[in-house]
Structures are given as C-alpha cells and as structure tokens.
C-alpha positions as CSV (number, residue, x, y, z in Angstrom):
1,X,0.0,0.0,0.0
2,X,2.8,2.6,0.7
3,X,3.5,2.2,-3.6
4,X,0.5,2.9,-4.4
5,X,0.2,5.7,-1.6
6,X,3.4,7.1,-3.3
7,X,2.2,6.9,-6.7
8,X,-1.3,9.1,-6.2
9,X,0.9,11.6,-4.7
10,X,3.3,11.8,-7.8
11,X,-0.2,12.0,-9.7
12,X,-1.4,14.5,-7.7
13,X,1.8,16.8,-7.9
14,X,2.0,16.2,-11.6
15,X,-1.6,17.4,-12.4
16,X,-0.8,20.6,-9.7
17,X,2.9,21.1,-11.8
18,X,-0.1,21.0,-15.1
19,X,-2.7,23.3,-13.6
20,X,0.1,26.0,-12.9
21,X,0.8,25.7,-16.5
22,X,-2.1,25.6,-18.0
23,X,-3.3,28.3,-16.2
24,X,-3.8,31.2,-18.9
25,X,-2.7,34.4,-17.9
26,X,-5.5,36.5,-15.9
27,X,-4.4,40.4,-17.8
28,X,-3.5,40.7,-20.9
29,X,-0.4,43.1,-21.4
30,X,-0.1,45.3,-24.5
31,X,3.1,46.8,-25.4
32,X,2.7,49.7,-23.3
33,X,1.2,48.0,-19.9
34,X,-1.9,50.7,-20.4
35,X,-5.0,49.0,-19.6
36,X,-8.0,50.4,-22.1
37,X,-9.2,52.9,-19.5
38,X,-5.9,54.2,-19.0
39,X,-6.2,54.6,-22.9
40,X,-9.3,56.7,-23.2
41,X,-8.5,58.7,-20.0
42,X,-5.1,59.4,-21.9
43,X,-6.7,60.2,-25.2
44,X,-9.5,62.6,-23.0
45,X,-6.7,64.2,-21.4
46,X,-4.8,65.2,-24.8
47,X,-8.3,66.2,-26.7
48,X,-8.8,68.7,-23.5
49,X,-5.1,69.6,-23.8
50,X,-5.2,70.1,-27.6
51,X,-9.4,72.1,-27.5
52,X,-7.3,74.3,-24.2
53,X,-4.3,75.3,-26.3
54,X,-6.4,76.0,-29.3
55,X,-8.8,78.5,-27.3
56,X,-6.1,80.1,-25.3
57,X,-4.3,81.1,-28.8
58,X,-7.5,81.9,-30.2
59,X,-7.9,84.0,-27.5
60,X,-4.8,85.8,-28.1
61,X,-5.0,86.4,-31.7
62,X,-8.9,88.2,-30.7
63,X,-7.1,90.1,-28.2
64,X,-4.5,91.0,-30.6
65,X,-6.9,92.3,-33.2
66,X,-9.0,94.3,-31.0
67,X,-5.9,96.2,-29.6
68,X,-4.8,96.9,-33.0
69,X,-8.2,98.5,-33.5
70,X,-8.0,100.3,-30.9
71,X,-4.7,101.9,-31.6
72,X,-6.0,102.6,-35.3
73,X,-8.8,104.5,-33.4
74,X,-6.8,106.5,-30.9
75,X,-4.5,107.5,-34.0
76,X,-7.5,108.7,-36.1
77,X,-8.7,110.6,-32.7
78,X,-5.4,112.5,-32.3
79,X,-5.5,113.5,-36.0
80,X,-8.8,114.7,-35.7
81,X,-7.8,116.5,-32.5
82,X,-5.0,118.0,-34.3
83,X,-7.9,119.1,-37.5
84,X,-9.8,120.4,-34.6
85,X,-7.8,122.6,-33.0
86,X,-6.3,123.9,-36.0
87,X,-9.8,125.2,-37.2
88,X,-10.9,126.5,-34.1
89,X,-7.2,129.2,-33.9
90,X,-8.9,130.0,-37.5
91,X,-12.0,130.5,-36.1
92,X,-10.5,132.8,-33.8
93,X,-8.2,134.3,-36.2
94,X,-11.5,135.3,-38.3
95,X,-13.3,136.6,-35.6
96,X,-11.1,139.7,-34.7
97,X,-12.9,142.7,-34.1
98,X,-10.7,144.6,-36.5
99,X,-11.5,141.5,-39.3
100,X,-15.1,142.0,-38.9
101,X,-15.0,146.0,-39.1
102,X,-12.8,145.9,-42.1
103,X,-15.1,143.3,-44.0
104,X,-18.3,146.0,-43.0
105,X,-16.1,148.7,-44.2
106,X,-15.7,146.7,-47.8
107,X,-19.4,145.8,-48.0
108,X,-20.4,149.7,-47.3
109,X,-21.7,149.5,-43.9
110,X,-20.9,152.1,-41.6
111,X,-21.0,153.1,-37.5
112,X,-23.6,154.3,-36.4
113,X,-23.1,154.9,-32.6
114,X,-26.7,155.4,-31.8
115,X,-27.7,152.0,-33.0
116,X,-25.5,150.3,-31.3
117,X,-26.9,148.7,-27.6
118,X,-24.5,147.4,-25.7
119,X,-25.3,143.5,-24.5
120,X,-23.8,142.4,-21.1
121,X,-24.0,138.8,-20.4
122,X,-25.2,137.6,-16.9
C-alpha cells in the first residue's frame, strides 16, 4: 500500500505542476502596460489639452486684433484732434474785431453809434 500511496501523490503533484501551467494568464499586457481605461482617459486628457491650447491662442489672436483696433482709433482721434484745433485758432483768427470791421467797411456799412446797444452777459 505505501506504492500505491506514493504513486497518487506523484499524480497529484503532476496534475498541480499542469494546472500552474495551464493556467492562462488572468491580464492581458499590450506593449505599453496601459490598460484600455488608461487609454481613453489618456486620449480625453490630450483632446482637453489640444481644445485648451487652441482656445487660449485663439484668444490671443482676438485680443490681438482688437488692440490693434484700438490703436488705429486713438490714431484717427489724435488727428482729428489735431484738425480740430487747427480750425478753431482759424476760427479765432477770423473773428477779430478789426476782421469783422474791415469786412463791413468793404461791404459799405458804416458806425452808427446810436444803434449800437451794448449786451452784457449775466
């Protein structure tokens, strides 16, 4: 009896030995070791990286344009200043008394101190 004790536990051993290496493999590796959730939340993470950087820079290029504008703008402001100013000192230099009295003179109007009234503003 002790032989045939021995030989069910060389069988037993044996079909253990075969068990181990039948046994398939429980995870499946890929080349990279990145399971398929790893995979999407890898591919999500570049798609937000890649929409971010994209909206940043169009950002930038909106910005860009609108301060251009808004130097064009202030430019076309001073020159009008500039046209402003330059026709009010010819405003001025048109409305001088002694302007006004010679143009009368040419146009043969003359003084006539009792119709003049004297206006004093308040």
């Amino acid at each position: 009896m002790g032989n045939l004790a021995r030989k069910l536990q060389q069988e037993q051993e044996q079909r253990q030995v075969q068990k181990q290496i039948q046994l398939p493999e429980t995870g499946k590796k890929n080349r990279f070791g990145l399971s398929p959730g790893e995979k999407i939340l890898g591919v999500a993470f570049c798609a937000a990286l890649c929409f971010g950087a994209t909206h940043i820079i169009s950002n930038q290029a909106a910005i860009y344009e609108i301060n251009k504008d808004i130097q064009v703008t202030s430019t076309l402001i001073q020159s009008q200043q500039k046209v402003n100013a330059d026709l009010g000192m010819q405003v001025e230099e048109l409305s001088t008394y002694e302007r006004i009295w010679e143009k009368a003179k040419a146009l043969g109007l003359k003084l006539n101190e009792n119709n003049v009234k004297v206006v004093q503003d308040q």
